[in-house]
C-alpha beads as a LAMMPS data file, in Angstrom:
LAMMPS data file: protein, C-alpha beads

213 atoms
212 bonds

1 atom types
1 bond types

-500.0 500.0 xlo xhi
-500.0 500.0 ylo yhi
-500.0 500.0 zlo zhi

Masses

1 110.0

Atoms # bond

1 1 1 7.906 -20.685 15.695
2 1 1 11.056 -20.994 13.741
3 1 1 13.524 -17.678 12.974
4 1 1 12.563 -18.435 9.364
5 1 1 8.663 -18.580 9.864
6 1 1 8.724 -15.284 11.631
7 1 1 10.499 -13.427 9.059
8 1 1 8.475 -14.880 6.423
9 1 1 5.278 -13.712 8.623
10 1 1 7.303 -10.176 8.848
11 1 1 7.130 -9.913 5.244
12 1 1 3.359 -11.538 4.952
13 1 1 2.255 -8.954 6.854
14 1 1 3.853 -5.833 5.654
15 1 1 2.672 -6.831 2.468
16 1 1 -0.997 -6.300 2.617
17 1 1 0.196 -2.670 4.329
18 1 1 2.301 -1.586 1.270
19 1 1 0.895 -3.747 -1.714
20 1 1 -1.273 -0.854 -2.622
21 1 1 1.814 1.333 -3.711
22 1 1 4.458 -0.985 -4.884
23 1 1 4.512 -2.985 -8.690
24 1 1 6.364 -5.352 -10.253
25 1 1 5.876 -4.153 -13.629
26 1 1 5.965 -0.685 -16.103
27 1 1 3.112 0.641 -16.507
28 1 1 1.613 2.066 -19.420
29 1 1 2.842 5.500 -19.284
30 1 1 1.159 6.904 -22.354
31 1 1 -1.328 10.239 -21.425
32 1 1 -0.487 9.714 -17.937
33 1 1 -0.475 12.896 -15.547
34 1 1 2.127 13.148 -12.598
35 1 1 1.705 13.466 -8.725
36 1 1 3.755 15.667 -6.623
37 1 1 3.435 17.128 -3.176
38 1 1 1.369 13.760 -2.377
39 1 1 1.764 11.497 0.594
40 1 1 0.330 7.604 1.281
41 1 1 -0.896 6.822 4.674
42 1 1 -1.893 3.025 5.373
43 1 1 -3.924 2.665 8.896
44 1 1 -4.626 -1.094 9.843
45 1 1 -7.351 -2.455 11.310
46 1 1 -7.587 -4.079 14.953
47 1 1 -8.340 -7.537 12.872
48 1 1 -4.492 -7.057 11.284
49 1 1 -3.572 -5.762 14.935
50 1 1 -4.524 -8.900 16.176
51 1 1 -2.881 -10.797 13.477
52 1 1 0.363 -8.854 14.570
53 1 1 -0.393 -9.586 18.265
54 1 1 -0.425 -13.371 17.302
55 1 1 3.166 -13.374 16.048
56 1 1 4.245 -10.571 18.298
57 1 1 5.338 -8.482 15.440
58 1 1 5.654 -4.542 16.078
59 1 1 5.459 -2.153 12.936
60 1 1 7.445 0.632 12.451
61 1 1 8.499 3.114 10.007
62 1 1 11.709 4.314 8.084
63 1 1 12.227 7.417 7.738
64 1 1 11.249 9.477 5.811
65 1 1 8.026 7.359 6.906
66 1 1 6.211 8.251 9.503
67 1 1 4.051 6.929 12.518
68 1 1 0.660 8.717 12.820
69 1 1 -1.623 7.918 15.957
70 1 1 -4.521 9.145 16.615
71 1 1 -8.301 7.793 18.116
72 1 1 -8.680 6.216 14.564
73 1 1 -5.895 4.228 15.672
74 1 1 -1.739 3.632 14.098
75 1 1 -1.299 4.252 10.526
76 1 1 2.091 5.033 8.847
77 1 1 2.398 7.420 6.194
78 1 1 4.862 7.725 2.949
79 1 1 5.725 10.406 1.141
80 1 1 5.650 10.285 -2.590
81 1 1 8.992 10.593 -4.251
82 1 1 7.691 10.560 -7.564
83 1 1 4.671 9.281 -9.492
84 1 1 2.010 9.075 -12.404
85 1 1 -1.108 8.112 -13.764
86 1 1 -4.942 8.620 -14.366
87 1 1 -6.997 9.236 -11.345
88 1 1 -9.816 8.332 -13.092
89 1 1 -11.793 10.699 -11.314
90 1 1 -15.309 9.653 -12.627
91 1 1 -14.422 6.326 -11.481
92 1 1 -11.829 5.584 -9.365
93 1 1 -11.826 1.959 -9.863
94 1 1 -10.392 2.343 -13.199
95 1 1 -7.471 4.299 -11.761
96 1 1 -4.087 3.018 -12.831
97 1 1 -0.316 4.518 -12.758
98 1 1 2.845 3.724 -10.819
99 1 1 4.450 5.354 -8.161
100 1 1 7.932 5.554 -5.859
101 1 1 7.569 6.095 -2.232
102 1 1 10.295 7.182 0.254
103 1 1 11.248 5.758 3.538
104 1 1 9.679 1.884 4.428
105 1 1 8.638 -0.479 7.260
106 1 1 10.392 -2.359 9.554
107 1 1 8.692 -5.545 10.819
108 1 1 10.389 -6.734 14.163
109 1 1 9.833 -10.114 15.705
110 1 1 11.157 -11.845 18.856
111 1 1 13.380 -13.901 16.049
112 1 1 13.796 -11.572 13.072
113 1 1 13.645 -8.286 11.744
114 1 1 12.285 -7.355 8.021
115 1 1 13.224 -4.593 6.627
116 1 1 11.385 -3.000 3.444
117 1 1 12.385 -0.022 1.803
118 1 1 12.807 1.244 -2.084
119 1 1 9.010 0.789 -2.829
120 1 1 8.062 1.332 -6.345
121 1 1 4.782 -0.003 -7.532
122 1 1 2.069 -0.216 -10.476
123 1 1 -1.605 -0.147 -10.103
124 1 1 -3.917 -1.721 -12.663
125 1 1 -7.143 -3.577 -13.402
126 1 1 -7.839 -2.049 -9.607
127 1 1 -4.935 -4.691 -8.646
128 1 1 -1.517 -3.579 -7.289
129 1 1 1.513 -5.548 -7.312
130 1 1 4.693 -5.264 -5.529
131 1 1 8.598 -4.816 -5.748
132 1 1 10.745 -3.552 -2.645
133 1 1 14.025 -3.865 -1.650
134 1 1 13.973 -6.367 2.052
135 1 1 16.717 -6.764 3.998
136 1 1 19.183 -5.864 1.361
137 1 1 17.429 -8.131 -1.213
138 1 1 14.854 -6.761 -4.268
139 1 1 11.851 -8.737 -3.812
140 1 1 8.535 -8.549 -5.870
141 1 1 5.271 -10.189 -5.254
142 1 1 2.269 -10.491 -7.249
143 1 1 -1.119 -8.394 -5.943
144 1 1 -1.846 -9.666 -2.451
145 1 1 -4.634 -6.777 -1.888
146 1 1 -7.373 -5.419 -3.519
147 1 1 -8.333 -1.854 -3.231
148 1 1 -12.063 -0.912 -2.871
149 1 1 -11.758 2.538 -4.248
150 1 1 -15.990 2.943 -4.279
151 1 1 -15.610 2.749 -0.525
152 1 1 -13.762 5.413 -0.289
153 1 1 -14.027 9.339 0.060
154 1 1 -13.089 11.696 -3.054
155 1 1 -12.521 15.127 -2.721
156 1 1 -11.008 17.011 -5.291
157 1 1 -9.970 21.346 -5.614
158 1 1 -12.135 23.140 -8.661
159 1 1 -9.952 24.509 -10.923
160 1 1 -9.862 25.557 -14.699
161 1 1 -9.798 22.310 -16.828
162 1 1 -5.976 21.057 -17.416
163 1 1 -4.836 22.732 -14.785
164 1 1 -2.832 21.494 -11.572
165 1 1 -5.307 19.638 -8.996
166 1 1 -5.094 18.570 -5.328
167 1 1 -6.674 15.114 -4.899
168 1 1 -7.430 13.408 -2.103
169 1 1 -8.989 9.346 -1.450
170 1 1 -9.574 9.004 2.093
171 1 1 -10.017 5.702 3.876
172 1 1 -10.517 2.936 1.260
173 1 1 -10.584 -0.513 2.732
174 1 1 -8.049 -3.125 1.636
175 1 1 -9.152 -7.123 1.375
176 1 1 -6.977 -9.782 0.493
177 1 1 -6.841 -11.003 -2.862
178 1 1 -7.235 -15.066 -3.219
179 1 1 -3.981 -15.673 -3.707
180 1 1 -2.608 -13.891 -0.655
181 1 1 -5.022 -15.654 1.457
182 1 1 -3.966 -19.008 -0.022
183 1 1 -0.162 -18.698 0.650
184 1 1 -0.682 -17.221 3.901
185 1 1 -2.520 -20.567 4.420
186 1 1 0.162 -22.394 2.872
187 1 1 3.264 -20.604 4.862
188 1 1 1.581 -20.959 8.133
189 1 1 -1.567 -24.092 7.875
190 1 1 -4.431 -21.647 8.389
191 1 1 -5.455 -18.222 7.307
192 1 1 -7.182 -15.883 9.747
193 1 1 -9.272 -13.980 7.212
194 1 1 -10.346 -14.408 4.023
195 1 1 -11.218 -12.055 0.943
196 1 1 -13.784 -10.298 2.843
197 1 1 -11.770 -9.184 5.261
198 1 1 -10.580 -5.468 5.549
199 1 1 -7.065 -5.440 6.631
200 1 1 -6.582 -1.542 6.386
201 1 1 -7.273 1.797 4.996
202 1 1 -5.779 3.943 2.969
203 1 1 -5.478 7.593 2.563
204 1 1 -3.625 9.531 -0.203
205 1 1 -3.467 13.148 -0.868
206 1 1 -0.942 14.750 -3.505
207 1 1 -0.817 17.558 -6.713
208 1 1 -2.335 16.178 -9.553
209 1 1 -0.969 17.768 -13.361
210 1 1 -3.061 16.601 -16.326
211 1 1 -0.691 15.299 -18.991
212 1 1 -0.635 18.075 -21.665
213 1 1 -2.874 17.679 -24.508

Bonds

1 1 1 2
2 1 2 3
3 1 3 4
4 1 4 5
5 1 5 6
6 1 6 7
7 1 7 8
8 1 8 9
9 1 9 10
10 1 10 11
11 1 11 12
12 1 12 13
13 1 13 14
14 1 14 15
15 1 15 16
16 1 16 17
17 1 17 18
18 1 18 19
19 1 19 20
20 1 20 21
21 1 21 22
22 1 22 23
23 1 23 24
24 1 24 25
25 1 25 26
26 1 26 27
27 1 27 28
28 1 28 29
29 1 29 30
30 1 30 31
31 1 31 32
32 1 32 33
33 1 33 34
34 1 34 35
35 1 35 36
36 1 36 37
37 1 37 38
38 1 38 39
39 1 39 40
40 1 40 41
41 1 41 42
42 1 42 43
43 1 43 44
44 1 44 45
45 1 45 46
46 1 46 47
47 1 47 48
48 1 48 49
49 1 49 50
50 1 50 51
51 1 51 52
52 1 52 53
53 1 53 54
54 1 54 55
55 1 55 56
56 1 56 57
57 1 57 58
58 1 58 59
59 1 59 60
60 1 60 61
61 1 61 62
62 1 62 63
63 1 63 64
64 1 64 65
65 1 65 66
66 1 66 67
67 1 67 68
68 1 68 69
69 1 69 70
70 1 70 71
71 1 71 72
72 1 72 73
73 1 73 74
74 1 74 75
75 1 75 76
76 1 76 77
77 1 77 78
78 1 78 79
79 1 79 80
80 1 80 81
81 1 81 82
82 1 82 83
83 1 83 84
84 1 84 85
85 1 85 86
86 1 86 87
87 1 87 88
88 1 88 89
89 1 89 90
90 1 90 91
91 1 91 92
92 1 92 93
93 1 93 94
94 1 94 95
95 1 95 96
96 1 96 97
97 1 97 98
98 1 98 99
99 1 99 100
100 1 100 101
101 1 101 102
102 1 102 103
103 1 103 104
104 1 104 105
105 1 105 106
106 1 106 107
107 1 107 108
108 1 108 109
109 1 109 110
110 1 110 111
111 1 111 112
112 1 112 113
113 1 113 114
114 1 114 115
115 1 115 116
116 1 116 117
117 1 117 118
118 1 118 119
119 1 119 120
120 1 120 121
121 1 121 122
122 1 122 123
123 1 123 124
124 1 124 125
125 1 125 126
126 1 126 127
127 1 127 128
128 1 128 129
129 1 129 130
130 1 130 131
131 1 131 132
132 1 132 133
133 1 133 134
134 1 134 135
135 1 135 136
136 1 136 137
137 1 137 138
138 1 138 139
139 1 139 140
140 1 140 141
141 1 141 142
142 1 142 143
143 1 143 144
144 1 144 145
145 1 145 146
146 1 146 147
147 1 147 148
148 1 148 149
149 1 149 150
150 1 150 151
151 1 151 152
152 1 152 153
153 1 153 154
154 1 154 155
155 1 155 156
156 1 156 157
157 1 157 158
158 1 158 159
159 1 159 160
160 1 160 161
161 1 161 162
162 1 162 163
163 1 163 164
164 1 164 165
165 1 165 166
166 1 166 167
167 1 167 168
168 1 168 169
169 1 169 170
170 1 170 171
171 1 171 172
172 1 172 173
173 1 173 174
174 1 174 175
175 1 175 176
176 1 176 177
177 1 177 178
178 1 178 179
179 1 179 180
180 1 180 181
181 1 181 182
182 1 182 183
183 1 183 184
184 1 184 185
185 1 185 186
186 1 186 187
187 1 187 188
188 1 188 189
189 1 189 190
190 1 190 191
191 1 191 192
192 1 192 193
193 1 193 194
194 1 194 195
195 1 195 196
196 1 196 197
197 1 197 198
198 1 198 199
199 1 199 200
200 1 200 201
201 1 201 202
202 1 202 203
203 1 203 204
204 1 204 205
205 1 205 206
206 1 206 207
207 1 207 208
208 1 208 209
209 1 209 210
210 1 210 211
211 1 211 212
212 1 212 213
């Protein structure tokens, strides 16, 4: 495989890892709340292992990122920087905001290295799209994954209506959208999964403040 097909497949496959967090464009920002003390954490599954394994590509983190292992498995979490929205907590599919992460990935090959940092993302219409800055150079993509947010766990703190709220989503699963599975197809002649496919879970935790009324 070429230099330029492995750093392509560096950047195919942190995609469907940080897709969930990172947007292309503003959000609606009206009666949104904001998110502090929160953190991200994207765990893989052994079917996105293997597609690693296939290309010999290792994951890592930049810091402030982190690696997390445990028997569940790898997973690398992000801490937010900033972010905003509506958690939607009656139903979390209709969740929507935007959101800056710190630290990145770093995708090495036996050919090339991809770098991703500067995440900033929107999440809408349960769909989130992507802009990054890799290797020097601010990218954007359109949504590759789609978050099943009824699959996952919600657990939120009781407090006094309109007051400051810890949230957390545990382990939602994260299948490809068409369109990713169609130019991963395209880039490399055959796509290992389709839309059905769980590539990962994610985790997030953080402070959520109602915006005031």
């Amino acid at each position: 495989m070429s230099a330029t097909r492995r750093s392509v497949l560096g950047a195919a496959m942190a995609a469907p890892l940080l897709a969930q967090f990172t947007g292309t464009a503003a959000a609606d920002t009206a009666g949104l709340g904001t998110v502090s003390d929160g953190w991200i954490e994207v765990r893989w599954t052994e079917r996105a292992q293997a597609l690693l394994d296939r290309f010999q590509a290792v994951v890592e983190p930049v810091a402030p990122a982190r690696l997390v292992e445990d028997a569940k498995g790898k997973a690398i979490r992000f801490p937010v920087r900033s972010g905003q929205g509506d958690p939607a907590l009656a139903d979390p599919q209709r969740a929507h905001g935007d959101a800056r992460l710190g630290g990145g990935v770093q995708v090495r090959t036996p050919d090339a290295t991809v770098r991703v940092t500067d995440l900033e993302g929107v999440l809408r219409d349960g769909l989130a799209s992507g802009k990054a800055v890799a290797n020097g150079v601010e990218v954007g993509h359109r949504a590759v994954v789609r978050p099943e947010w009824h699959e996952g766990v919600l657990r939120t703190e009781s407090v006094p209506l309109g007051e400051p709220m810890r949230v957390r989503i545990a382990d939602v699963p994260l299948r490809p959208t068409p369109e990713m599975v169609e130019a991963f197809a395209g880039t490399f002649g055959k796509a290992d999964f389709t839309t059905a496919t769980v590539l990962g879970h994610v985790t997030a935790e953080g402070v959520y403040t109602p915006p005031k009324a």
